[in-house]
C-alpha positions as CSV (number, residue, x, y, z in Angstrom):
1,X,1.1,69.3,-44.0
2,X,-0.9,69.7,-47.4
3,X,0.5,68.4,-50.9
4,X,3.0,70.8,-52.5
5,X,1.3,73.6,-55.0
6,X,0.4,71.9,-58.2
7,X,1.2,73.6,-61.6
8,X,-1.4,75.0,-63.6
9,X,-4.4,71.8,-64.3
10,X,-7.7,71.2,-65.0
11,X,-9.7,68.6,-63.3
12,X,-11.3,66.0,-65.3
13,X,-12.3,62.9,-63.1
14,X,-13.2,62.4,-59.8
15,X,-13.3,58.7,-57.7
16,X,-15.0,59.0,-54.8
17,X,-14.6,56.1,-51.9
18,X,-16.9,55.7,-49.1
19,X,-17.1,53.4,-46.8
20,X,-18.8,52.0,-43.5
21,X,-18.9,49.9,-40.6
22,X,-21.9,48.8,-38.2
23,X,-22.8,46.6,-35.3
24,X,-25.8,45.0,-35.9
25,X,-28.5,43.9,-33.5
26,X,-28.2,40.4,-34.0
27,X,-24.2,40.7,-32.7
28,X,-23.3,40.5,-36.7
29,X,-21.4,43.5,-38.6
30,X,-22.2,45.2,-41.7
31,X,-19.5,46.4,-43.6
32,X,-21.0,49.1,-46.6
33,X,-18.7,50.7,-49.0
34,X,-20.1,52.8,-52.3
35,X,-17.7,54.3,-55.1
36,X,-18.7,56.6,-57.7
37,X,-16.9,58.2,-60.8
38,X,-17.7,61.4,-62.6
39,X,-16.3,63.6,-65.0
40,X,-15.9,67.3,-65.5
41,X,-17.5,66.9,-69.0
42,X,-20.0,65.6,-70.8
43,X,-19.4,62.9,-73.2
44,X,-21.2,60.4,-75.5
45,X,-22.2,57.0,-74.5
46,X,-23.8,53.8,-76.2
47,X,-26.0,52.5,-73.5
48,X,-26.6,55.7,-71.6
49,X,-27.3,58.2,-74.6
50,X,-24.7,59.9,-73.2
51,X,-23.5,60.7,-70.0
52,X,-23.5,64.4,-68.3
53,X,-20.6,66.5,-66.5
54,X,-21.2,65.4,-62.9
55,X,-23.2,62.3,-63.8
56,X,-22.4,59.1,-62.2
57,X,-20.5,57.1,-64.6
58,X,-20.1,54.4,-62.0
59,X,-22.2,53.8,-58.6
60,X,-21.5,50.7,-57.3
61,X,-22.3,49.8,-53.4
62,X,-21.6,46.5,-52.0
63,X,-22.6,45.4,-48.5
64,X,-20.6,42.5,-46.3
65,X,-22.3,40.9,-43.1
66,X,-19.3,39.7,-41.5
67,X,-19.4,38.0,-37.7
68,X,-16.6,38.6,-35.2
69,X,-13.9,36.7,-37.0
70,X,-14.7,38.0,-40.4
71,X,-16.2,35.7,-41.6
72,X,-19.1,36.5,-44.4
73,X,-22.3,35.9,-43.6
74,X,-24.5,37.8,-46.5
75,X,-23.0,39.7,-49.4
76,X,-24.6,42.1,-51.2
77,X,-23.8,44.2,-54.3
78,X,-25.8,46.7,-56.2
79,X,-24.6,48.9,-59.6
80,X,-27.2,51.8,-60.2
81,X,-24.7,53.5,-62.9
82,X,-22.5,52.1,-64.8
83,X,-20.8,53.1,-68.8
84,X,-22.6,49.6,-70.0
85,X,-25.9,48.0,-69.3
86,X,-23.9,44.5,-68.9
87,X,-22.5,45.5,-65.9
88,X,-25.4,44.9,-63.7
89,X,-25.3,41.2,-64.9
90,X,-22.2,40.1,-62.7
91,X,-23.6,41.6,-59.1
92,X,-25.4,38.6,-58.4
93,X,-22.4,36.3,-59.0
94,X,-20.7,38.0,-55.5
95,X,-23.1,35.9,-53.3
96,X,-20.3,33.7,-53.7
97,X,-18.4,35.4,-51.0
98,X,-20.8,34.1,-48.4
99,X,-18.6,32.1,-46.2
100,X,-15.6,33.5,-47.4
101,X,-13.0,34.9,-44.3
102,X,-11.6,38.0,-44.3
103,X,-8.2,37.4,-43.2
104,X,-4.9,36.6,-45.0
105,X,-5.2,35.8,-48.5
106,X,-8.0,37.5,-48.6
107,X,-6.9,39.4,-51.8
108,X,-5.9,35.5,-53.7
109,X,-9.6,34.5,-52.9
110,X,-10.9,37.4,-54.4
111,X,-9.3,37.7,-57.4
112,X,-10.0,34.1,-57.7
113,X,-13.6,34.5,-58.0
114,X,-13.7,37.8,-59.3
115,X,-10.0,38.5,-61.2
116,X,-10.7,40.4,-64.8
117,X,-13.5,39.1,-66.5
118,X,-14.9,37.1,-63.8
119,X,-16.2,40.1,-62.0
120,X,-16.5,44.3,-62.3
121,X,-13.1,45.9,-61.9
122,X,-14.5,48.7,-59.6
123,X,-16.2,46.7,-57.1
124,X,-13.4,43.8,-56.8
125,X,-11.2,47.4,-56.1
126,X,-13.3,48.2,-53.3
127,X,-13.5,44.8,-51.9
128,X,-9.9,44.3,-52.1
129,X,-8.9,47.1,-50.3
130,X,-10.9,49.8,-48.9
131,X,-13.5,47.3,-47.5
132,X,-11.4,44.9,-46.0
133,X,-9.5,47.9,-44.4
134,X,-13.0,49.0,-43.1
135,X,-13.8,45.8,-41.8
136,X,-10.6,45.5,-39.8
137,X,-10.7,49.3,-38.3
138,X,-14.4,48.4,-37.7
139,X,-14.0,45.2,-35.6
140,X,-10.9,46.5,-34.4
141,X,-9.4,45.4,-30.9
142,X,-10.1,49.0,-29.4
143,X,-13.9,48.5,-30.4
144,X,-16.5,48.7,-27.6
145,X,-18.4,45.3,-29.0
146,X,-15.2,43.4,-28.7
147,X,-14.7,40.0,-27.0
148,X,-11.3,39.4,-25.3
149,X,-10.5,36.8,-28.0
150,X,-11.4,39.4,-30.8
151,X,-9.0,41.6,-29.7
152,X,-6.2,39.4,-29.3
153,X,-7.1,37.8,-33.0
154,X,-7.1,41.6,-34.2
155,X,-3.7,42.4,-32.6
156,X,-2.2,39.1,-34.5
157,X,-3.8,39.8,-38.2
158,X,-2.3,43.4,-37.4
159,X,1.4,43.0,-36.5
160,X,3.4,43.3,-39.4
161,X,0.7,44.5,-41.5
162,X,2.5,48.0,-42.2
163,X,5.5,49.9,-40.9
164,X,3.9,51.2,-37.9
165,X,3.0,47.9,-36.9
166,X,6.9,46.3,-37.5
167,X,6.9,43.3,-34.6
168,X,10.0,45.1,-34.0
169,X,8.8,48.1,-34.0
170,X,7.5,50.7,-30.5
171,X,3.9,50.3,-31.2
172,X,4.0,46.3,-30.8
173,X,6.4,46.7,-28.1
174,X,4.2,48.9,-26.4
175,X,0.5,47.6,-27.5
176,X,1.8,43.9,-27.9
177,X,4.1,43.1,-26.1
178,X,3.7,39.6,-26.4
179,X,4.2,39.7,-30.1
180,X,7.1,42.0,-29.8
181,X,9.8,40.2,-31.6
182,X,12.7,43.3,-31.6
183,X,16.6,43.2,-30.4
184,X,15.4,43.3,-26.6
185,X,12.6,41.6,-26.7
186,X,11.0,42.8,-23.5
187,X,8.3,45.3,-23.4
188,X,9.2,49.4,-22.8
189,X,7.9,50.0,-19.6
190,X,8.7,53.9,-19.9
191,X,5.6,53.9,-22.6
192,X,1.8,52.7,-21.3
């Protein structure tokens, strides 16, 4: 079902998200997520000499190495635009995520390191959440290069981590029955 008609607008920005995930050779994953801004205008800028309609304002791209508990292995971050020159000086400082764990308090660790001035607003955004959620759907107890014990880790950091996934809720009774924490708490054996 699409969004309702809009009134009468006129576009001005546009955020674009992309994001990632691949199994790597070496039994590691890479998790890759870019994010670009542009405007429907031109405008002036400083360190640019101004910047065009359509022209990046921001391209950022970061790239995670994660094994199969999340865990960070190499971290990687690139800005190629950006409204400042500055803002390439703080891409380096997200090494500092190698041997980080993506996992709760993932979001606390993050902003520790990289909370306001620490770090650049757009890619601490993508790390935060798109990312992380890539990572997770990438890994993800479903996946093909799975271990038993993967899967069983995935099904835990995922119970309770939305509505869908309640403990009380029909997709843990059904999927996870073992984690299935609702009035009954047996299994429906109708579903399969």
């Amino acid at each position: 079902m699409p969004l309702s008609k809009p009134v009468e607008r006129e576009h001005i920005h546009t955020r674009n998200i992309t994001c990632k995930g691949y199994y790597r050779d070496d039994g590691l994953w890479d998790i890759e997520g870019s994010i670009t801004d542009t405007k429907t205008y031109s405008f002036a800028n400083q360190d640019r000499g101004g910047i065009n309609a359509g022209e990046y304002i921001h391209e950022m791209h970061v790239r995670l190495t994660v094994d199969g508990e999340f865990m960070i292995h190499n971290a990687q971050v690139v800005t190629d635009s950006s409204p400042f020159n500055i803002c390439r000086e703080i891409t380096d400082s997200y090494r500092s995520l190698i041997g980080l764990q993506i996992k709760q308090g993932w979001r606390r660790d993050v902003l520790a390191r990289f909370g306001r001035v620490k770090g650049c607003t757009h890619i601490t955004d993508l790390l935060l959440g798109a990312i992380a959620t890539t990572a997770y759907q990438t890994l993800g107890g479903e996946k093909k290069h799975s271990t038993k014990d993967q899967k069983a880790n995935n099904a835990t950091r995922l119970v309770n981590s939305c509505h869908a996934l309640s403990s009380d809720g029909p997709v843990v009774r059904q999927k996870w029955a073992d984690q299935y924490t609702g009035d009954d708490g047996k299994p429906d054996k109708k579903q399969g």
